[in-house]
C-alpha positions in Angstrom: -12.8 62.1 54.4 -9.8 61.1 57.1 -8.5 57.4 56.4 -10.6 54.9 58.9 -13.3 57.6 60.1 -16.9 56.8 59.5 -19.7 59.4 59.1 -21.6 60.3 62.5 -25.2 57.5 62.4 -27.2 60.7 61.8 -26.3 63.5 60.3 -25.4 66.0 57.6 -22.6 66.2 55.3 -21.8 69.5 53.3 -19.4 69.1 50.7 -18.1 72.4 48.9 -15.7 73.4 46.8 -12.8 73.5 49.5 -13.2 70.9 51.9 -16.4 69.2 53.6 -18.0 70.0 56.3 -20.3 66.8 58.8 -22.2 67.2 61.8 -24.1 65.0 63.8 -28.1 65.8 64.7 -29.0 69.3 65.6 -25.7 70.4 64.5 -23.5 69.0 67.1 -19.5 67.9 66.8 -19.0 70.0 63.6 -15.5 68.4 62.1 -14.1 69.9 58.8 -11.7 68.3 56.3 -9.7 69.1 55.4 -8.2 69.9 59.1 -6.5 72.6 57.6 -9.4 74.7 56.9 -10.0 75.2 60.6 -7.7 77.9 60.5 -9.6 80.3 57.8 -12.8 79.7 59.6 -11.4 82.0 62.8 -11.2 84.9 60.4 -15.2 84.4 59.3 -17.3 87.2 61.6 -19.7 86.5 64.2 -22.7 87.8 62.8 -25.4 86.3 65.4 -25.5 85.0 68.5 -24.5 81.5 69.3 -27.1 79.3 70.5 -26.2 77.6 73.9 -28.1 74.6 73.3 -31.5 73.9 71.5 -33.2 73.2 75.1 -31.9 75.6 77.2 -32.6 78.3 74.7 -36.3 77.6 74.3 -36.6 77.7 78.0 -35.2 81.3 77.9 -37.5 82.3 75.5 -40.3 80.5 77.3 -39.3 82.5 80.8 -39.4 86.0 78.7 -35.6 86.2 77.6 -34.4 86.7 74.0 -36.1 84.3 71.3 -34.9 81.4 69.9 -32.9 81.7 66.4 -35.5 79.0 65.7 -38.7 80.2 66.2 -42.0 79.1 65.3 -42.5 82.2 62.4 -39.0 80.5 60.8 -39.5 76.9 62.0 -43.6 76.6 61.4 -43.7 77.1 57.4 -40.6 75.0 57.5 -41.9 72.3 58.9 -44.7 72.6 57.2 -42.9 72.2 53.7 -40.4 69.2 55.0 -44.2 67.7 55.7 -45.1 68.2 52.1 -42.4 66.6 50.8 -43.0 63.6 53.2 -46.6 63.5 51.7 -45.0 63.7 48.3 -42.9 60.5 48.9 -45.8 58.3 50.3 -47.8 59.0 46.7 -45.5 59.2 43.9 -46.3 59.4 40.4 -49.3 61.0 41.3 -50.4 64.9 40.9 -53.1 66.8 42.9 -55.7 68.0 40.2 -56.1 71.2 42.4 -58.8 70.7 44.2 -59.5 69.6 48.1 
């Protein structure tokens, strides 16, 4: 990480065998260290559409338009397992005997 620059509040931080990668919530202000590597990411293909926003493209796919990279057949069982593991946290040391 730069000399003097702090992590974004909330976030993610990717680190990888070349450099890092940190972005704020929902993926905004990407930054990539080393600055370098900016470079060989304009050579990586496009393969899907960019997103322009997480609010204006629900609203397209609420008025009929294209749907959202994020929709509720990809986002639902996600959610659904990040739930789980917040169940998980609030009983540790504890295991389900497999029944309701």
């Amino acid at each position: 990480m730069p000399a003097g620059r702090q992590l974004h509040s909330n976030g993610v931080l990717y680190v990888g065998t070349k450099g890092k990668l940190h972005h704020s919530s929902h993926g905004g202000m990407p930054e990539l260290w080393p600055a370098a590597l900016n470079d060989e990411t304009k050579t990586v293909p496009k393969t899907m559409a960019r997103s322009p926003g997480h609010y204006e493209e629900w609203l397209l796919a609420c008025k009929g338009g294209p749907r959202s990279v994020s929709n509720f057949d990809y986002s639902g069982p996600l959610t659904e397992v990040v739930l789980l593991g917040v169940l998980a946290l609030r009983a540790p040391g504890t295991r389900s005997n497999g029944t309701a």
